[in-house]
GUPA-11105 format. One record per residue (C-alpha): residue in one letter; y, z, x. Coordinates in steps of 0.25 Angstrom, whole numbers, plus 5000, padded with zeros to 4 digits. Layout:
aYZX...
***
This chain:
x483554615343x482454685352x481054615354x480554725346x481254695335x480854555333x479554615333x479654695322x480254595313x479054495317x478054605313x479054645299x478954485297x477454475299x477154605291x477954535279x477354415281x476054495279x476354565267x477154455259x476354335260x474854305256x474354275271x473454155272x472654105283x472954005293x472153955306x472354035316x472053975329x472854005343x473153875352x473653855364x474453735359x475953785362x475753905371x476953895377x477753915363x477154055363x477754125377x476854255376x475554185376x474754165389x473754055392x472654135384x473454155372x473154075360x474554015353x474554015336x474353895327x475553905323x476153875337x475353755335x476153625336x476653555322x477053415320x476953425303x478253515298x479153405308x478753295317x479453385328x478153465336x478353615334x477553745332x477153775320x477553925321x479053855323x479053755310x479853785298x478553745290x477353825284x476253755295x474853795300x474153725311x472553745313x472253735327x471153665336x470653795341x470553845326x469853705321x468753745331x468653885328x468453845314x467553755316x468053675304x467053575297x468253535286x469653555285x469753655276x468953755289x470453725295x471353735284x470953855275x471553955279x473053895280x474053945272x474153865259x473153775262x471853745256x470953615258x470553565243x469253465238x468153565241x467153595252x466853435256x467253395267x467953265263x468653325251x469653425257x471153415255x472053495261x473053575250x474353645256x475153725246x474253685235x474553535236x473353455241x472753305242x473853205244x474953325243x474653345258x474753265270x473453275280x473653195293x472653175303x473353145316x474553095308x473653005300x473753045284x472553055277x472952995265x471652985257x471453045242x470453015233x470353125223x469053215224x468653125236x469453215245x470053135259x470253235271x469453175281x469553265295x468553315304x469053445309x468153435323x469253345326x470553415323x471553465334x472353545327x472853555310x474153555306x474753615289x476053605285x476053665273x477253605261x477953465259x478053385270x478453265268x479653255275x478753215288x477553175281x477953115269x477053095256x476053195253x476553315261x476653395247x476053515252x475953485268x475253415278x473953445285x474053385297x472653365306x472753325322x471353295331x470953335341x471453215355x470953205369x472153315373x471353425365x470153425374x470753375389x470953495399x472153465409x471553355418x470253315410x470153165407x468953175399x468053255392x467253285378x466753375368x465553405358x465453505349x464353545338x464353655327x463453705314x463953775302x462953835294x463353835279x463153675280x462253655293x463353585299x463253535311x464453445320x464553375330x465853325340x466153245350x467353225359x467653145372x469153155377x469853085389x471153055398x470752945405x472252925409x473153025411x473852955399x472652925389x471753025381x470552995373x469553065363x468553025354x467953125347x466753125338x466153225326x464953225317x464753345307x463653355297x463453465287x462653495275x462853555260x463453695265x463253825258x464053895251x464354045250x463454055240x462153995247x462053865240x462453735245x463453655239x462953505237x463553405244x464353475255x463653415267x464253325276x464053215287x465453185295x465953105307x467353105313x467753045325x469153035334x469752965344x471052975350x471752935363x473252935369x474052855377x475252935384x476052815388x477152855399x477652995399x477953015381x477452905374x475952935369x475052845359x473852885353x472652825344x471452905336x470552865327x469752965317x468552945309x467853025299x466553005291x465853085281x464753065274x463953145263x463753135249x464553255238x465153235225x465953115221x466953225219x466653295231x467553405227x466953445216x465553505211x464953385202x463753325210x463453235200x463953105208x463553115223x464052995231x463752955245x464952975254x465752915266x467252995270x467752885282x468952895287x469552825300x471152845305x471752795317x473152845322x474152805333x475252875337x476352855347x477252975352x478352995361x478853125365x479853135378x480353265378x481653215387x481853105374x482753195364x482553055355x481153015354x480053095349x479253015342x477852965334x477252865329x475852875322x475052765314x473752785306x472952725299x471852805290x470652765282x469752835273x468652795265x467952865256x466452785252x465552845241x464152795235x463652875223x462352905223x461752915210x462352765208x462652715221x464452695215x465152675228x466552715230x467552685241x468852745244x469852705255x471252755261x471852685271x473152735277x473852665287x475352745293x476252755302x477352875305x478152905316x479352985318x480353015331x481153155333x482453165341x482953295347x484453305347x485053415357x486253445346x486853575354x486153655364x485753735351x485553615342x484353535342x484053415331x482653355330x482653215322x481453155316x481353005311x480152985305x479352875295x477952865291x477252735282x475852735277x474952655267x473852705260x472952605255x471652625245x470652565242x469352605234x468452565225x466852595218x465852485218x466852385221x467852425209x469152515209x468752665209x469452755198x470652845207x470652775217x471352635218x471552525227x473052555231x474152565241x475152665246x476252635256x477252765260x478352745270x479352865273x480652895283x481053045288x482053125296x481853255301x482953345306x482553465314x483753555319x483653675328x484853765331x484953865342x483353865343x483253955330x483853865318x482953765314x483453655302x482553535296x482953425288x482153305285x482053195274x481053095272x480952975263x479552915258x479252775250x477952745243x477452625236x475952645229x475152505224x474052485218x473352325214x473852325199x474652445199x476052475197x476852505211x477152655213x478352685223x479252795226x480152885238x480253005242x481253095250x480653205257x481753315263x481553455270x482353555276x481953675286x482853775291x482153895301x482553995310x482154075321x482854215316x481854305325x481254245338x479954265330x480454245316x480854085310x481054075295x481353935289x481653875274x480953735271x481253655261x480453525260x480053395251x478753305248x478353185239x476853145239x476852995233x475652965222x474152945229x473652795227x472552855217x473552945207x474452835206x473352725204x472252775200x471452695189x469952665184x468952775178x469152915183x467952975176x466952935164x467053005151x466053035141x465853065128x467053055121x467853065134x468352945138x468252885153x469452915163x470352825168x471352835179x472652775174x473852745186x475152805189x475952715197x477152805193x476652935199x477953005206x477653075220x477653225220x478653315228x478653435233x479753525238x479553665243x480453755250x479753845259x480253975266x479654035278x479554085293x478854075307x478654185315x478254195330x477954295340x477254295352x477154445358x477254515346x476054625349x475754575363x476254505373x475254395370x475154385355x475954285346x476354285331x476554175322x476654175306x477154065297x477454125282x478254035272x478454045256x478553905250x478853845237x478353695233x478853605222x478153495218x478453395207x477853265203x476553325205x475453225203x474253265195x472953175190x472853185173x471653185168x471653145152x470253165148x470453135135x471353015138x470452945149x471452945161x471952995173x473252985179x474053055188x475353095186x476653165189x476553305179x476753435188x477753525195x477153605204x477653735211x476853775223x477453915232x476954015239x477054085252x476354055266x475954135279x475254135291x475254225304x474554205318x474354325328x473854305342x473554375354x472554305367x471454405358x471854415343x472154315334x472454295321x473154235308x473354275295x473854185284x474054155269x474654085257x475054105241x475353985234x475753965219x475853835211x476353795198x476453695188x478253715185x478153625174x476953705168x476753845176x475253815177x474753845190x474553725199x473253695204x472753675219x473653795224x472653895232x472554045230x473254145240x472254145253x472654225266x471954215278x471454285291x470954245305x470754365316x470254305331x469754365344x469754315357x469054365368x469754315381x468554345390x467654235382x468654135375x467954205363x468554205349x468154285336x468754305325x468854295307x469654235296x469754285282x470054195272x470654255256x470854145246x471354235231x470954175218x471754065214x472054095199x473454015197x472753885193x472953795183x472753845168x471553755167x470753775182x470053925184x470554025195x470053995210x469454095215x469854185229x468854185242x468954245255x468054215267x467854275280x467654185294x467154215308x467454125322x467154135335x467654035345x467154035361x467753965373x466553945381x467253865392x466953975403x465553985398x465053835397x466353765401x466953685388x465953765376x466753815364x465953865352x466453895339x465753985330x466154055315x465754095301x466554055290x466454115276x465654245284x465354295271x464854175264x465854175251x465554065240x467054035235x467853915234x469053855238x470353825229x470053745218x468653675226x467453675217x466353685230x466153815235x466553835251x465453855262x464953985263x464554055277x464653985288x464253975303x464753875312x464753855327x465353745337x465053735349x465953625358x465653585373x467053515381x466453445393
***
């Protein structure tokens, strides 16, 4: 078949993609992270997120674009262009992805596929954060610090065992490597910005060095302090304001030619005062409040490419996060802790069966313990108990690759839990996690695949022991008691998902490049665990009562030239209750998306917009109300100022241009409305 005619089926296949699937938007940003994986592209040219490097759909490092797995990676360059305060500035536009909890900070929870909370796994730098207290919220990132975000959107807990429900968000910061330039030993970086809608203003700091050829170091500082913000309607919205400090600081050790060790160590701190239920309305009980949170992480790795048999990592964590509250009308103080402390590692083989057979096998084990602790003027707090979860699992993963084109996965994972609690009766169980994956390269630019893929979240420590008073009645309605349920089952999830990949590079141009991820999916989820409220009766409880079907379809498209850029994106997702036909809650309404770009090579210049359209949302349950549809419009403009004043970058944008008051999903707080931001950073 004739060059030509591959080119007409790539555009036939875009132009369906187009027309048959709800597009949503995902980051765009062009990097020069795999340039050598895109023959067409000179040094100027800008490589897709999606030839980003992926380490979440297998342990084996591949692009994204080549994975048999719905994926979207949100790049350093994008973070920056963004100029992201919370993580929702990163994720919203990604297909299927929606950030749940409201406008404040602290209380975000990334959702995929309409499972959220504990039915996702976020890591940062491999460390899970495992924290969950209710309304509380418990994501605690600063996004000045963030190299590069990865998604995997549907169940995955082959790899990543509980939790994986939905998918994995997966956050890496930013190491000394990022900032170095071929023969620097050391450097630094500040940067400052403001953001009208809140007055906000920020602050970093960054010092990075090689003082030996094999040893690199960074320490990196950010302060960030904001007030109520407006929303689209002129009027501030209480309690918004914000007073954060992060910090990070990494080094390496590259011992002998393959074998590499490396330490960090984060810290976050917020403090401001906002609702008891922060994501709610009711300012009726203000309380003083501390968000810490300090993780340390090791890793080992050793990659020798001659070495067909050892490709391994080893990482251990440890994680705490803490949670201190003072009311102020009575001075009630409250105190919540999660400490986890893990350790994972894994080793691939690559096997050389034929000259056209190649077999990559993982081995792979992860054990952590989650301990909590809380507690209000010295007693147990209602929801959240003193109690201790301990997780261990095993894994084997198969890759097999025929004749370059056939790709074949396989891979089983089994998982134990025990749950205690001081007076409490012992929960266990195990889980089996399989997957299968089969893809092939049928066009050089066209690679379907057809997953298959199963998931168990074991029960959160609070839903299985969870006691004390929930809320006071009044009247005739009696006080609320949590009542335990040490014989909560885990949920499971298995979804089948059908898709394809499709790359080109000189599609228009000798210079341009292509690449579009589209996939229709369908999730079954049983055992669902949901918290009963009996107003009547004076108790809570969670329990095992729903079914849940979740399907829908999935795309997003990349263009790029050394001038134009681009991406177009988009998701449609339903949900149901099988056992009831109700609709389920938590699923979001059909929202495409839209980013145009220009660069101006004679200046380092970029401009450019992005659309964002979210529909109404009226397939809620029969006793919510309809959630209704927005649509906001942002402008960028990003400026490599090196040849001007050497090092200078500035950053500067509009979000929501014309200043819509809407909400988000099912959140009560109404969003920012315009805003101006600038940054401004110096690398000296």
């Amino acid at each position: 078949m004739q060059y030509k005619s591959y080119k007409g089926l790539l555009l036939a296949s875009v132009a369906l993609t187009l027309l048959s699937t709800p597009l949503k938007a995902e980051d765009n940003t062009a990097e020069n992270n795999k340039e050598a994986e895109t023959p067409s592209s000179t040094s100027e040219h800008k490589v897709q997120t999606l030839d980003a490097i992926s380490v979440t759909a297998s342990r084996t490092e591949k692009l994204a674009i080549d994975s048999p797995a719905s994926i979207s990676i949100v790049t350093e360059e994008e973070i920056e262009r963004r100029q992201a305060e919370t993580v929702h500035d990163l994720l919203k536009d990604l297909p299927s992805v929606e950030l749940e909890g409201g406008t404040r900070n602290t209380v975000m929870k990334p959702s995929i596929r309409g499972l959220g909370g504990q039915r996702v796994v976020t890591r940062i730098d491999g460390a899970r954060q495992n924290f969950n207290a209710g309304h509380k919220g418990g994501l605690f990132v600063d996004p000045t610090l963030l190299k590069q975000v990865e998604v995997l959107r549907g169940p995955a807990s082959t790899i990543h065992g509980t939790g994986a429900l939905g998918g994995v968000v997966a956050f890496e910061t930013k190491s000394a490597d990022d900032f170095l330039e071929v023969g620097e030993k050391y450097g630094a970086q500040i940067s400052t910005g403001f953001s009208s809608v809140d007055n906000g203003v920020h602050g970093n700091i960054t010092g990075y060095a090689r003082p030996l050829d094999n040893i690199d170091l960074m320490a990196s500082v950010t302060r960030r302090k904001t007030d109520d913000y407006d929303a689209g309607d002129g009027k501030k919205r209480a309690y918004t304001d914000d007073d954060l400090a992060s910090g990070l600081i990494k080094g390496g050790i590259d011992i002998a030619d393959f074998h590499r060790i490396g330490l960090s160590y984060r810290l976050y701190r917020d403090d401001h005062n906002l609702p008891a239920t922060p994501d709610g309305l009711s300012t009726s009980s203000i309380v003083e409040r501390e968000s810490k949170e300090d993780s340390f992480v090791f890793d080992y790795n050793y990659d020798n490419p001659d070495n067909q048999w050892f490709d391994t990592s080893i990482k251990a964590y440890y994680d705490t996060t803490d949670i201190d509250e003072v009311r102020i009308s009575d001075g009630r103080h409250e105190e919540r802790n999660l400490e986890t402390i893990g350790l994972e590692g894994f080793n691939t083989s690559y096997l050389n069966l034929h000259e056209n057979a190649e077999l990559a096998v993982t081995v792979g084990g992860e054990i952590f313990q989650d301990t909590q602790e809380g507690e209000s003027n010295g007693a147990p707090i209602g929801g959240y108990p003193d109690a201790e979860r301990n997780i261990y699992g095993v894994y084997l993963d198969n890759t097999l690759t025929l004749f370059e084109n056939l790709e074949l996965t396989a891979g089983l994972r089994y998982d134990s839990y025990s749950l205690e609690a001081d007076g409490q009766e012992n929960s266990e169980e195990t889980a089996t996690s399989p997957r299968f994956a089969i893809s092939y390269k049928v066009l050089p630019f066209l690679q379907p695949y057809v997953s298959y893929a199963e998931a168990f979240r074991a029960p959160t420590l609070g839903e299985t022991y969870a006691s004390g008073l929930h809320f006071p009645g009044g009247g005739p309605t009696p006080n609320n008691f949590f009542v335990a349920n040490p014989n909560l089952k885990p949920e499971t999830a298995k979804t089948w998902e059908i898709g394809t990949n499709i790359k080109q590079d000189g599609l228009f141009r000798k210079d341009d490049s292509l690449r579009a991820k589209v996939s229709y999916f369908r999730n079954n989820v049983d055992d669902f665990i949901e918290l009963d409220v009996d107003v009547p009766g004076g108790t809570t409880t969670s329990s095992n009562v729903t079914k849940a079907r979740i399907q829908g379809f999935e795309a997003e498209i990349h263009y790029d030239t050394p001038t134009v850029y681009g991406s177009l994106s988009g998701s449609r997702i339903r949900g149901k209750n099988t056992d009831t036909s109700e609709a389920l809650s938590g699923i979001g309404g059909d929202k495409a998306a839209l980013m145009l770009g220009y660069h101006f090579q004679s200046i380092n210049l970029d401009l450019g917009g992005r659309a964002l359209a979210v529909r109404e949302q009226n397939r809620v349950p029969d006793d919510s109300d309809a959630i209704d549809g927005y649509a906001t419009f942002d402008v960028f403009t990003s400026w490599d100022a090196d040849d001007y004043v050497p090092g200078l970058k500035i950053n500067a944008g509009i979000d929501n241009i014309l200043d819509k008051n809407y909400r988000r999903g099912a959140a009560v707080l109404d969003e920012p409305g315009r805003n101006f931001k600038v940054t401004a950073s110096l690398k000296f």
